[in-house]
C-alpha positions, 0 to 999 in steps of 0.5 A: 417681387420674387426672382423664382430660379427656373426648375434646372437651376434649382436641379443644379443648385441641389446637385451642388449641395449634394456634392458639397454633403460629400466632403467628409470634412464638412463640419457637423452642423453645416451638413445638417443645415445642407442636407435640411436645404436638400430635402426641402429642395428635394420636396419642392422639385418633386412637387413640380415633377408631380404638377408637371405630370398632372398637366400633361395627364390632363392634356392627354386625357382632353386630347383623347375627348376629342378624338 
């Protein structure tokens, strides 16, 4: 069974690995992998942003149908 981290644990992991990117001394091939972690990361929580507005779209929408 998988052990999905809640959306701002993932927020907070990804705000670690930006920081981590910073350090100018951060040897090449470990930035690469960090910054391909960020923007997968990136892509998954923006995709949560996206279906979270969805919902409350659809809320609202069916909200107003009653009114």
């Amino acid at each position: 069974m998988e052990n999905k981290k809640s959306f701002e644990e993932r927020m907070n992991h990804l705000n670690e690995l930006v920081n981590k990117l910073q350090d100018s001394s951060l040897p090449l091939d470990e930035a690469l992998n960090l910054y391909n972690e960020c923007i997968t990361l990136s892509n998954e929580l923006k995709n949560e942003i996206d279906n979270a507005i969805n919902k409350v779209t659809i809320i609202k929408e069916n909200q107003e149908e009653d009114f």
